[in-house]
C-alpha positions in Angstrom: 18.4 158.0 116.9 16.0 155.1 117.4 14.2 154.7 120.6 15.3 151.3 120.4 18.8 151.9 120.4 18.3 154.5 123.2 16.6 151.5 125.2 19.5 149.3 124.4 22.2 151.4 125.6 22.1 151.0 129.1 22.0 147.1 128.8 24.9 147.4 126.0 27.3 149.4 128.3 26.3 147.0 131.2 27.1 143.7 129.6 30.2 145.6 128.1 31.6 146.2 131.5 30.4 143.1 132.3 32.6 141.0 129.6 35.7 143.4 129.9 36.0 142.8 133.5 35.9 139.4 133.5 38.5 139.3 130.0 35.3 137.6 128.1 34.9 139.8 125.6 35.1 137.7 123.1 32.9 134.7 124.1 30.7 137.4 125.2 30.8 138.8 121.5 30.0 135.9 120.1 27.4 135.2 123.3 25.3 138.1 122.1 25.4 137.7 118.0 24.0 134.4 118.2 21.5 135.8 121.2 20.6 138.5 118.8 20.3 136.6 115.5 17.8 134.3 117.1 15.9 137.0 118.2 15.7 138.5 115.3 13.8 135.4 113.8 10.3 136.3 113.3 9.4 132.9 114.5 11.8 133.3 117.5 9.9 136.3 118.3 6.7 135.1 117.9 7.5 132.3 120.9 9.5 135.3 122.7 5.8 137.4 123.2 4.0 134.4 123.9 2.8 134.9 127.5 3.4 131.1 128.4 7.0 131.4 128.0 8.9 131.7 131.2 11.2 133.9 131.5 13.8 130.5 132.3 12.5 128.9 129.1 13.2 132.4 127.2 16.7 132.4 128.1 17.0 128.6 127.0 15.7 129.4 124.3 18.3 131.9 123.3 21.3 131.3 125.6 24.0 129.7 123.8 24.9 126.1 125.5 27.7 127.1 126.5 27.5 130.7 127.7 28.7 131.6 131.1 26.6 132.5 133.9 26.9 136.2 133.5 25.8 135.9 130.2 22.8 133.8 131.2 21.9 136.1 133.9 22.1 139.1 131.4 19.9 137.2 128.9 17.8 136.9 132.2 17.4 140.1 133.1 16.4 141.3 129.7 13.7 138.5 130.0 12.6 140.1 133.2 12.4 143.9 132.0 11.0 142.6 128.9 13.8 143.7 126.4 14.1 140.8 124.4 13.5 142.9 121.0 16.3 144.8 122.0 18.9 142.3 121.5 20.4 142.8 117.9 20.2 146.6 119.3 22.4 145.6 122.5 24.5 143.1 120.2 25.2 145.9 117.8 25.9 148.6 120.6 28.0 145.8 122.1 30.4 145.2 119.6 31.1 149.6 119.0 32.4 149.4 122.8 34.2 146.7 122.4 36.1 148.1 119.1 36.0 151.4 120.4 38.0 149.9 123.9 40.1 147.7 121.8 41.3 150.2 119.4 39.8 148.1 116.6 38.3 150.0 113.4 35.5 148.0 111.7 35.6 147.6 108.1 33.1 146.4 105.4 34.0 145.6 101.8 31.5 145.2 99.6 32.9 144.3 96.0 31.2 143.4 92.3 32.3 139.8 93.5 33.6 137.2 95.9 37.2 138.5 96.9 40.2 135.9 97.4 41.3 135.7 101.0 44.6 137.1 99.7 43.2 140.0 98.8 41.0 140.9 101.8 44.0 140.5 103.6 46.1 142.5 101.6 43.2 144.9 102.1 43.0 144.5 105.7 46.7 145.6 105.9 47.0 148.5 104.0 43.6 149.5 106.6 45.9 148.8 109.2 48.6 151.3 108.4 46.3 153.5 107.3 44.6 153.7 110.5 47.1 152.7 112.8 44.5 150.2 114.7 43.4 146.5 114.2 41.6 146.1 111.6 37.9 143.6 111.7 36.7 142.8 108.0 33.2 141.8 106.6 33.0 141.2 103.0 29.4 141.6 100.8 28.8 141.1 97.4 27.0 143.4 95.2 26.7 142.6 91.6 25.4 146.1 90.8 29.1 147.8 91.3 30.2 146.0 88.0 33.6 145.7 89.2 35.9 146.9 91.9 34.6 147.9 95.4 33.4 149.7 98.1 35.2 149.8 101.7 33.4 151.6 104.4 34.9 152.1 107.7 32.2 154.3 109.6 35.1 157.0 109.6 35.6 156.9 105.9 33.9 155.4 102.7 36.6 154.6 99.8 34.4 153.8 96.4 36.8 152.2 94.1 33.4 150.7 92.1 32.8 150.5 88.6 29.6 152.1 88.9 31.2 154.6 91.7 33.6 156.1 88.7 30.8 156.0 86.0 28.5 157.9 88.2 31.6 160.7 89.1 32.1 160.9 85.7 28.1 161.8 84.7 27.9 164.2 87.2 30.8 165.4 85.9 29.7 165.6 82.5 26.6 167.8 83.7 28.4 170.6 84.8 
């Protein structure tokens, strides 16, 4: 485990708590991936250890405009404690409370190509019964499986690639 996500935990759990008991979850979701994408921008990051940046300009610098005061305050306090690196951290820890709380199972599908809407949904569904929880989808590209595709739900990786089968079928070949 990363020392960074150890430092993020805290402040993850806190803004959790924080955005379930006001029923902002969402908005606080979304609050925090922006937060954290600008943060992660190597320019971003340059101004964020710049000494001459207050810790007000900091925070209007990454707040969204319309983010509640709690979040602002948040955003604040990691200003203060100097935990602005941790943000995609906190964003990513964030988002496994939330989906852990909301009985929601993450999901990414990476496939040879770009899939049809139909069939990520069709996807999505079959993940639903499977699992017997909500189902959130990401979908990536990667040319290199030739054709079908990967799904990985943290729990369980389904290779249904192209190069998946071809390399099953080396090893295979080996014994």
């Amino acid at each position: 485990m990363s020392q960074n996500a150890t430092l993020a935990r805290p402040y993850a759990r806190a803004a959790w708590l924080m955005a379930r008991e006001a029923g902002d979850a969402a908005v606080w979701s979304q609050g925090l991936a922006l937060t954290a994408r600008l943060a992660a921008d190597p320019e971003i990051d340059r101004l964020l250890g710049d000494p001459r940046l207050g810790r007000d300009q900091a925070v209007k610098l990454l707040a969204p405009e319309n983010a509640s005061e709690a979040l602002q305050s948040f955003i604040r306090l990691l200003a203060e404690n100097g935990r602005m690196k941790l943000l995609p951290e906190i964003a990513g820890l964030f988002e496994q409370y939330r989906a852990e709380d909301q009985k929601i199972i993450r999901a990414k599908i990476t496939s040879a190509s770009a899939m049809e809407q139909i069939d990520v949904l069709k996807l999505a569904a079959i993940l639903r019964r499977r699992f017997g929880r909500e189902v959130e989808v990401e979908t990536a590209v990667d040319e290199s499986l030739i054709g079908g595709a990967i799904i990985d739900t943290g729990e369980l990786v389904i290779d249904g690639s192209v190069k998946g089968k071809l390399a099953r079928l080396e090893a295979a070949l080996a014994q």
